[in-house]
N, C-alpha and C positions, 0 to 999 in steps of 0.2 A: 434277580432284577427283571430285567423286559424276559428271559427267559419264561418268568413264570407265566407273563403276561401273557404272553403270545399260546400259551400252551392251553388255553381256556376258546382258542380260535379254532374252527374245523377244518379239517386237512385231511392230504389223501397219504402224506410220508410221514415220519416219525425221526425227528431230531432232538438229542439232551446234549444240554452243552455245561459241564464243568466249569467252577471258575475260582477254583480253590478254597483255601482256608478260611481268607476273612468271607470269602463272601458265605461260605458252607455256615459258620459262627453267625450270621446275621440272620439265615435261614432258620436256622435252629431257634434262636432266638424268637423269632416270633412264632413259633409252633410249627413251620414246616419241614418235610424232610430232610436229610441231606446226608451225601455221604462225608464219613472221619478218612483224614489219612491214617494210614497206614506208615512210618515212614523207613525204609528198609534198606540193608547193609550196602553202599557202594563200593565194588568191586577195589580193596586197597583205601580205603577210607574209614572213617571215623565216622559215629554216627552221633544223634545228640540223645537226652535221656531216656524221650519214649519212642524207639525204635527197635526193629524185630531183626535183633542177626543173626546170622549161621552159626547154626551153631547150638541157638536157644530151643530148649524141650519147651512140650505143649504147656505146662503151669508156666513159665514165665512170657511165652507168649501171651500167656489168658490176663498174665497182671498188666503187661504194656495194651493191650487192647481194653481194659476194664480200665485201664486209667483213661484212656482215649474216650470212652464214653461218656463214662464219667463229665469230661468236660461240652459232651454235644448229647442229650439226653435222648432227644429225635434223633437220634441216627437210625437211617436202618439199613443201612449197607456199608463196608468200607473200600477202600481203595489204594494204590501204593503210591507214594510218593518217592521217586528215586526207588535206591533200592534194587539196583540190576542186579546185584548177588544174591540177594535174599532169594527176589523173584524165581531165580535159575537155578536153583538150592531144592530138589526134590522133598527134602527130608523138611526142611523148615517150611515147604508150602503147603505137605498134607497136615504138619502142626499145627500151624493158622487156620486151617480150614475145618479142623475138629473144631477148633475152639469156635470158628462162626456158626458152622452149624446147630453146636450148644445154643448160643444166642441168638439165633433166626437172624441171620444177617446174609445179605448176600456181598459178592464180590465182582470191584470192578475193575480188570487187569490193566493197568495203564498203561502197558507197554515200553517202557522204559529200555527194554531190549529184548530184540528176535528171538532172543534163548529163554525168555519166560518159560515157566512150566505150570504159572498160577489157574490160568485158566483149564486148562485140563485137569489140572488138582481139584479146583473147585467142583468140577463136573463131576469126578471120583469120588466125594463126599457126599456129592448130593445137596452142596451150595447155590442157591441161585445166582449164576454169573454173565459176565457181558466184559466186553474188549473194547478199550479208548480205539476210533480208529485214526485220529489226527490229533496234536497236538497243532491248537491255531496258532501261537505267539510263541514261539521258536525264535524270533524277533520281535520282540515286545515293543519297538520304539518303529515299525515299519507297516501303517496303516495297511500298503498294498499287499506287503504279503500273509497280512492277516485275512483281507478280502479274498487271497486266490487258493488260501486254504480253507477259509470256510466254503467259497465254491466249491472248492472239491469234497469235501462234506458232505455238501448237498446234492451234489452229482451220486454221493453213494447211497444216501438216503433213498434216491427216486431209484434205484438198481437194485437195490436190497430190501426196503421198506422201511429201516432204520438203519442209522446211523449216530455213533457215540464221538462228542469233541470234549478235550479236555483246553480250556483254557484260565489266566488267572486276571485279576481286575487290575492290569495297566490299563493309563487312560486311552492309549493307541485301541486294546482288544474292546473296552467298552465302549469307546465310540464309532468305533465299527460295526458293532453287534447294535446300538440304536438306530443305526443309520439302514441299516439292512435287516434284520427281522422284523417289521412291518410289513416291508416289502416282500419278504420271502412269507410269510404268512398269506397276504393275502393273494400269493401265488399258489396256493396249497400246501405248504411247510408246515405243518404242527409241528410246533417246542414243547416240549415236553421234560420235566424232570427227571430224572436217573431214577428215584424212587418208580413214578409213575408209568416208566417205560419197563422196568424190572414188574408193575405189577400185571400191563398190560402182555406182556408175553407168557406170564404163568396162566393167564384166566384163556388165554390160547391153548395154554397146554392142557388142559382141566379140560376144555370143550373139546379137543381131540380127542378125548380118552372114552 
């Protein structure tokens, strides 16, 4: 949505902002990138059909992700959904990450809990990876505290140079993200998509070398 918009603006920081399923499926839809969930075992819970639990070896990890794709054809990255057991599961995160590296896929660790192990797994394969740093709509129905956590976002943005939100298309987070990315743009905020900040960091690493 205004995400992409804004991202065609010049800026001096780097913000990608998530905003789940449907909106990843309407991406895809019209030709651009987007990342698939992933959606993984929670800790004492049941999962639904295409999900990665502990448990599962590298071939059926590869069929739950090749069905995944299947249905988002642009994908070129994925990410977790839930999934704190899976995440914190050694064994089932360097499986997943064989299976991305096959498929030139990078990963984006959602964070879903402190004890992840995915982002360091990915790095051990040789996946290109990156870390949700905030979750905006933790309160999906509370405009204000979706504005004091996209601030804080952008506060890490300008400290780090990028910064990664994961949020999903309630009406509360989207009409906060119209009301304020304009503005944060033409403060110096570049938006930018997960695809396009994953590409922009590797053409970094390339030129460093």
């Amino acid at each position: 949505m205004a995400a992409a918009e804004a991202a065609r603006e010049p800026g001096r920081r780097l913000v990608t902002l998530g905003l789940g399923d449907q909106v990843a499926r309407s991406t895809a839809a019209g030709g651009h990138p987007a990342p698939a969930h992933a959606i993984g075992q929670l800790p004492g819970a049941g999962s639904g059909p295409l999900a990665i639990l502990v448990g599962m070896d590298r071939d059926a990890i590869a069929g739950v992700v090749d069905q995944a794709l299947a249905a988002l054809p642009n994908v070129r990255g994925v990410n977790n959904h839930q999934g704190s057991a899976a995440t914190a599961d050694q064994a089932t995160m360097t499986a997943l990450m064989a299976v991305l590296r096959e498929r030139d896929l990078f990963f984006l660790d959602s964070l879903t809990t402190a004890s992840s192990v995915a982002y360091q797994s990915a790095l051990a394969a040789g996946v290109p990876t990156a870390r949700n740093r905030i979750f905006l709509d933790d309160d999906p129905d509370s405009p204000q505290t979706i504005r004091k956590r996209l601030q804080t976002l952008i506060r890490s943005a300008r400290a780090t140079g990028a910064a990664i939100a994961i949020g999903h298309p309630h009406p509360a987070t989207l009409s906060v993200l119209q009301q304020e990315l304009p503005r944060l743009a033409a403060d110096g905020i570049r938006f930018v998509t997960l695809s396009e900040l994953m590409a922009l960091r590797e053409a970094e690493s390339s030129g460093g070398r």
